[in-house]
C-alpha positions, 0 to 999 in steps of 0.5 A: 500500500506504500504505492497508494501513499506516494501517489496521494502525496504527488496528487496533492501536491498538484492539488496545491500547486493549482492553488497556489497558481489560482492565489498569485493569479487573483492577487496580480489581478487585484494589484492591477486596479482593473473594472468590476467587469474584468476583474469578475472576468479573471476571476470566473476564468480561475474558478474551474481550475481553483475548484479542480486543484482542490478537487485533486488536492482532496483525492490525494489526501483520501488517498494518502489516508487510505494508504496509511490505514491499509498499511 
């Protein structure tokens, strides 16, 4: 089962790469005084890949728990 940890390990550190991605991207928009309307337009272009990196993140660590119990 030590497989199972590992590859938990590497998908939840590809979950937190993605939000660490969707943070810097949100802070350079808002450091960049942009109107209501551009700015709710970055924003809904970073939602999908915000949600997915927890999404990933989540998995990893289900499977990582399940990898240590089983072990």
């Amino acid at each position: 089962m030590e497989i199972v940890v590992w590859i938990g390990a590497v998908l939840s550190v590809i979950g937190l790469a993605g939000i660490v991605y969707s943070i810097i991207t949100i802070v350079k928009a808002k450091r960049a005084n942009l109107s209501d309307e551009e700015m709710r337009a970055r924003v809904s272009k970073v939602l999908p890949i915000n949600l997915g990196a927890l999404l990933i993140s989540m998995i990893g660590l289900m499977a990582v728990v399940v990898g240590v119990m089983l072990g």
